[in-house]
N, C-alpha and C positions, 0 to 999 in steps of 0.2 A: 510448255516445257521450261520457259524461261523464269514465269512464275515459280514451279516447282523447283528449280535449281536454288532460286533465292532462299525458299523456305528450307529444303535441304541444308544448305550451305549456315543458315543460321541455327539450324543444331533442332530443329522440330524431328521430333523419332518417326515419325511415320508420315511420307507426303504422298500422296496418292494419288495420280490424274485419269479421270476417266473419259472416255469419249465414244461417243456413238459408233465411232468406224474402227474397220478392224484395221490400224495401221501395218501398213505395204512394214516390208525387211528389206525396203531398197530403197532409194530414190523414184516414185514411180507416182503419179496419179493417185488420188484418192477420192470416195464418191461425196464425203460433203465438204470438197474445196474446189467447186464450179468452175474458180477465180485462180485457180493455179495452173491452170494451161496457159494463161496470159503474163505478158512481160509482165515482170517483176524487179525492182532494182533495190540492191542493197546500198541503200548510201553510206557513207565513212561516218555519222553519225551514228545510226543505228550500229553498225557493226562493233563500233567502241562500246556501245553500251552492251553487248552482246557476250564480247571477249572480258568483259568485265563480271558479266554475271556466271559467267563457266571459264572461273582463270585457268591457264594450262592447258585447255585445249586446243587452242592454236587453232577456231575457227577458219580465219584468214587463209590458214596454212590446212586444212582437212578442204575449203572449196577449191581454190586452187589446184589443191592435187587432184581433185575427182574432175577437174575441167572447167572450171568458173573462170570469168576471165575480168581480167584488172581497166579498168577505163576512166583516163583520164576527164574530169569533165570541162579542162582546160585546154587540152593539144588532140584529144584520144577521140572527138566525138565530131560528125557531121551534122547543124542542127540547124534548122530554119524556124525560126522565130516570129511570130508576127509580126515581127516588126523590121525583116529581112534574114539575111544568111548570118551565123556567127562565127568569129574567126575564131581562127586556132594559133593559138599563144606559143611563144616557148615554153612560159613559164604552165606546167602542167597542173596545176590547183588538184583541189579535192580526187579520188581517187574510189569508185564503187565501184562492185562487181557485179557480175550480170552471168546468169543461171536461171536454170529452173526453179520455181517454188518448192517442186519436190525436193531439189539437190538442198535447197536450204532448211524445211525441214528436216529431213530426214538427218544432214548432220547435225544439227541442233541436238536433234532425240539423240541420238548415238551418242555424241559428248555430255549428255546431260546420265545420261542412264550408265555410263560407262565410270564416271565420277563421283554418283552417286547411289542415296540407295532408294530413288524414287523407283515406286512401281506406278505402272499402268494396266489399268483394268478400262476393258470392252462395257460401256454401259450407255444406258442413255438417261440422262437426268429428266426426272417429269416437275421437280418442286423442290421447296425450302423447307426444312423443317425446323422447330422454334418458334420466335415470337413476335411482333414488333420489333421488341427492345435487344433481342438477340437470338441472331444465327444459329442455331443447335445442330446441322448438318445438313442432306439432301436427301432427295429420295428416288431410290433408280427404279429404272423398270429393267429385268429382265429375262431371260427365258423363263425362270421360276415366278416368275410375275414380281410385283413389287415388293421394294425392305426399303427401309431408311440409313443410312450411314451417318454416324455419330462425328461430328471435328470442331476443332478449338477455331479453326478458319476455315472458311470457302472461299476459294477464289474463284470467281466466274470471268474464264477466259474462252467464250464458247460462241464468240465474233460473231458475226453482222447477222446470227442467227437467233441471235438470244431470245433467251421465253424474258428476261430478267423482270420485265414490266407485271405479267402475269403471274410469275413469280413471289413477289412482293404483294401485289392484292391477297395472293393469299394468306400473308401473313397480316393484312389489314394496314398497308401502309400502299396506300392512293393518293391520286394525282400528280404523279411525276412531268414532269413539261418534259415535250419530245417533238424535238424539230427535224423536220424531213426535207432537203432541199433536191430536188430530182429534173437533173437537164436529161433524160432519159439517153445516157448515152448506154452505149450498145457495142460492145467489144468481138473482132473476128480477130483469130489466131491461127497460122498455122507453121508448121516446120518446114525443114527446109534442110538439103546435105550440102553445105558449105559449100561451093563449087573451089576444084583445084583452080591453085594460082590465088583466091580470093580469100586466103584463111587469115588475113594481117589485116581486111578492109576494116576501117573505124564501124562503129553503134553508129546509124544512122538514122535520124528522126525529120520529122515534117510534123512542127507541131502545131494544134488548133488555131484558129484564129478566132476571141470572143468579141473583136472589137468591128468587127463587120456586119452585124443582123443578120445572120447566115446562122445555121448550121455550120458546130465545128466539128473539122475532120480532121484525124490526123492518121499518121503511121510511122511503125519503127520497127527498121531490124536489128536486132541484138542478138552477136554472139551466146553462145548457151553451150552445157558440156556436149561433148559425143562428135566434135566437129559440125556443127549444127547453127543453122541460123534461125530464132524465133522471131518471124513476123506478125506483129500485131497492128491491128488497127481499130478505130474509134471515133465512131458519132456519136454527135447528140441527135435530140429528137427533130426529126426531117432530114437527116444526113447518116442515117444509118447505113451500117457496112453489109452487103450480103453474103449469105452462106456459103453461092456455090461459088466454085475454081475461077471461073472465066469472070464473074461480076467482082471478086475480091482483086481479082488482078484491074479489072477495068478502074475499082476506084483507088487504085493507089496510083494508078498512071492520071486520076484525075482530079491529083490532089494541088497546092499550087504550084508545084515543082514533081514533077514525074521519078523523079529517082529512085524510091524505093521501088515502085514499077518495073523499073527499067533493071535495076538489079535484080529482080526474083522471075524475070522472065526468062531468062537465063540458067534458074537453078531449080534441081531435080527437087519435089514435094515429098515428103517424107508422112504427110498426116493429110486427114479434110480439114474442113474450116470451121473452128467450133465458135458458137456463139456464146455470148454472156449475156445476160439483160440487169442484174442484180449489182448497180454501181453507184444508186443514189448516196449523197451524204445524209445522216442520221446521227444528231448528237440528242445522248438522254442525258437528259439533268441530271443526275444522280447525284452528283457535288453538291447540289442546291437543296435536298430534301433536308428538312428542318433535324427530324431526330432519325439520323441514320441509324439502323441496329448496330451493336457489336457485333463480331463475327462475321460480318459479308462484306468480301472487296470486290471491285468489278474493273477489270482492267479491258486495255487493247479494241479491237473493234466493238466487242460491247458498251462500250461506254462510250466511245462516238464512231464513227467509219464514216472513210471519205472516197470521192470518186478515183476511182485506181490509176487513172492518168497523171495523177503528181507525183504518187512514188514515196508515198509517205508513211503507209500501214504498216509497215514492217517495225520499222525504225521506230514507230509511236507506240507500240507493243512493247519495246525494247525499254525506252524510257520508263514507262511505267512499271513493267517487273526490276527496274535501278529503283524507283520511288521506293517500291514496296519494300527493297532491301534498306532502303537508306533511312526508313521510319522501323524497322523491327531490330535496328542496327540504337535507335534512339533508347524506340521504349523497352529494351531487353527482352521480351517476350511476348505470345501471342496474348495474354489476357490484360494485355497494357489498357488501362481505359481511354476509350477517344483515339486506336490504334488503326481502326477501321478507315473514321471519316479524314482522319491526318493522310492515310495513303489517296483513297477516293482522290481528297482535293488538290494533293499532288501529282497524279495521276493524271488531273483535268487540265494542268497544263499545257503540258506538250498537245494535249487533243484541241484543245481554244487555238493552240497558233497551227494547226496543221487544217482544221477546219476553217477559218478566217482566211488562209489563202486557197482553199477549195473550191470555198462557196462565193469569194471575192470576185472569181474568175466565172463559176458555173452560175451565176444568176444573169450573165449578161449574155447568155446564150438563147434565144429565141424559146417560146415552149417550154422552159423552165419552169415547174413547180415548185412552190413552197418559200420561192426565192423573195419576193414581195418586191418591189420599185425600191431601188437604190435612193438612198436619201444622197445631201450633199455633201456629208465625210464619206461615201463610199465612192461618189463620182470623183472625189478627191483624191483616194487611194488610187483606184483605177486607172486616172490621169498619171500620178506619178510613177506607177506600175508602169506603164508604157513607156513614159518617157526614158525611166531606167533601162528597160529592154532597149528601145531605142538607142541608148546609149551605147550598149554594149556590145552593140554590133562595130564599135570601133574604139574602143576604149576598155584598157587594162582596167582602171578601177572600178566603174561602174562593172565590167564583167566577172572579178573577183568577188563584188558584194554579193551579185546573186548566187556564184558557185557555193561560197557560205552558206547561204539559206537554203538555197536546192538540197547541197549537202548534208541538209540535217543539223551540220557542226557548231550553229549557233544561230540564236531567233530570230524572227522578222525584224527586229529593231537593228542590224545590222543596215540593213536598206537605206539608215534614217545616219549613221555615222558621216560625220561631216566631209572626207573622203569621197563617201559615195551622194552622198546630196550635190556637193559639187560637182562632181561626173555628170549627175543627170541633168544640173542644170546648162553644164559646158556643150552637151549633144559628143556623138561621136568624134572625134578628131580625124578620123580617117573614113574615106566615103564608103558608103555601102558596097557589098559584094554583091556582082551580078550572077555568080551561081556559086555552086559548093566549093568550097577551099578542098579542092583535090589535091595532093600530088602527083606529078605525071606519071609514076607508078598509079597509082591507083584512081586514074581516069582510063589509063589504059584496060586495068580490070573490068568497069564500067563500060566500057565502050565493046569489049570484046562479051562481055555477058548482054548485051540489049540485043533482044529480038522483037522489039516494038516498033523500030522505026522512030522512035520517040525524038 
């Protein structure tokens, strides 16, 4: 949709999106996005890029109002870290909301369709039609069997599901390099009705630990619209989370700090516990391929996807429908030549820095495919990775570098600012927390929701 607003917006007379599913007329579930019952976070990066690509609709201002809620990832958040508890600042940094997948779709489409004069048509794409050297449209399949569709552009934004490989063989353009890196992690979700008295409690998380030869586990509740808490949780391979009620509960109480546990033992379930298996990272070259055709851009999860525990799909989606704008905005129109491969490799950006910290993290987890033995610049990263973390568990500026990055709002090279090199090498200033920075207000909540005994 974000695609389609840019092309909209730059004055192409007809933009068309099709998709296999018939989309929901609400905020609700839909059958090919597996991956949308599970937390999802909007960071302040992506969401800039978002309100930029559909100005005037006051995205920020349509979640908010349907129930999304603001979290600071400075003062707003309860988070344990590998490398201990982290504190909460005055000073409140970066600023994401936290919703449903659906609420965010769905207002996406709404501001997009409402501004515009994109149509959506029910279809399911089987192929490319054209040449090598150029795109000439697609070809659907549907009730009346197959027809081809004629366009000056295709965009393929049709995420971690894409044919795009087979695709291109058909046009006779082979050997794409396509890297798969798979900690087999394994996502359970389920809802939850806020319990009274607990509607102000911070996003609380327990996050993996890579640096132990363990299986990482984590968990997170996150407020969501409807007065609702979505808990989720995530293994890698040998530390997977189970389906049913009673084993979901048992491993959250046995993670290295029991609290998410101890909080949802307490509150009423509103759902069962649905599983994910489909979270490996997968980057295709496509930036690499020698003589791209005109006519075919490939954005967002198609062109790389990362494990959904970082929080960063959304936002890299976003980036790239800015690319796409920001190269149609150069060469004045779609038949610019070399319009294609200029987006592609703009596009591949933001996917290199969002995968490098994915797969940085997901290769030092036990059972890790595709991930290959860290050489000595990655042991090197790693190390410094940590010690940052380390750092920030007591220190302003080592914990602003990361808000930066986490937040989307500027790239891994933020880590490396003199600032925060210092911090990591200074260690904390202030000693570790021996458990969650509660306020007595909301220990009390915690203590009167635990029916664990914990």
């Amino acid at each position: 949709m974000l695609a389609a607003a840019v092309l909209a917006n730059a004055g192409v007379a007809e933009v068309v999106v099709l998709d296999r599913d018939e989309l929901p007329d609400g905020p609700r579930q839909r059958r090919g996005l597996p991956q949308g019952r599970h937390a999802h976070l909007l960071m302040p990066g992506g969401l800039t890029a978002m309100e930029e690509i559909v100005p005037g609709a006051s995205l920020r201002g349509r979640l908010l109002a349907a129930g999304a809620h603001e979290v600071s990832l400075g003062s707003g958040m309860l988070a344990r870290s590998p490398e201990g508890w982290l504190r909460r600042w005055r000073r409140p940094g970066p600023v994401m909301l936290t919703c449903t997948r659906a609420l965010v779709d769905w207002t996406v489409r709404a501001a997009v369709l409402e501004q515009t004069a994109v149509e959506v048509r029910r279809a399911a794409v089987v192929g490319l039609t054209g040449s090598s050297g150029r795109v000439r449209g697609v070809r659907v399949s549907g009730p009346g069997g197959e027809e081809d569709l004629d366009a000056d552009l295709v965009v393929d934004a049709s995420g971690r599901g894409t044919r795009i490989i087979p695709w291109l063989d058909g046009l006779g353009l082979s050997g794409v390099r396509t890297r798969t890196v798979d900690s087999g992690l394994v996502n359970a979700s389920r809802v939850y009705r806020v319990p009274a008295g607990a509607e102000q409690f911070p996003l609380t998380v327990v996050h993996a630990d890579p640096y132990v030869s363990r299986p990482g586990r984590s968990a997170m509740v996150m407020p969501i619209e409807g007065d609702r808490w979505l808990v989720s949780c995530g293994g890698t391979r040998g530390g997977e989370p189970p389906a049913d009620p009673e084993g979901f509960l048992r491993y959250t109480l046995g993670l290295p700090d029991p609290i998410v546990g101890r909080l949802i033992s307490g509150a009423e379930p509103l759902t069962d516990v649905h599983l994910s298996r489909s979270t490996s990272n997968v980057r295709h070259y496509l930036d690499k391929v020698r003589d791209w055709p005109e006519g075919l851009v490939v954005l967002g999860d198609a062109l790389g996807t990362f494990n959904p525990a970082y929080g960063q799909g959304m936002s890299v989606a976003a980036f790239g429908a800015r690319v796409l704008g920001q190269e149609l905005d150069r060469a004045g129109g779609l038949d610019a030549p070399g319009l294609a491969r200029r987006v592609l490799r703009g596009a591949a950006r933001p996917v290199d820095a969002a995968w490098a910290m994915a797969v940085g993290q997901d290769v030092l987890y036990p059972g890790t495919r595709g991930g290959g033995r860290p050489g000595i610049a990655d042991r090197a990263a790693t190390a410094y990775t940590r010690r940052m973390t380390r750092a920030a568990t007591g220190s302003l500026a080592a914990a602003s570098a990361i808000w930066d990055v986490t937040s989307m709002r500027t790239p891994p090279t933020r880590l490396f600012h003199p600032s925060a090199v210092l911090a990591a090498l200074a260690g904390p200033p202030l000693p570790l927390l021996t458990g969650p920075p509660l306020t007595p207000g909301e220990r009390e909540v915690l203590d009167g929701l635990d029916r664990t005994g914990a």
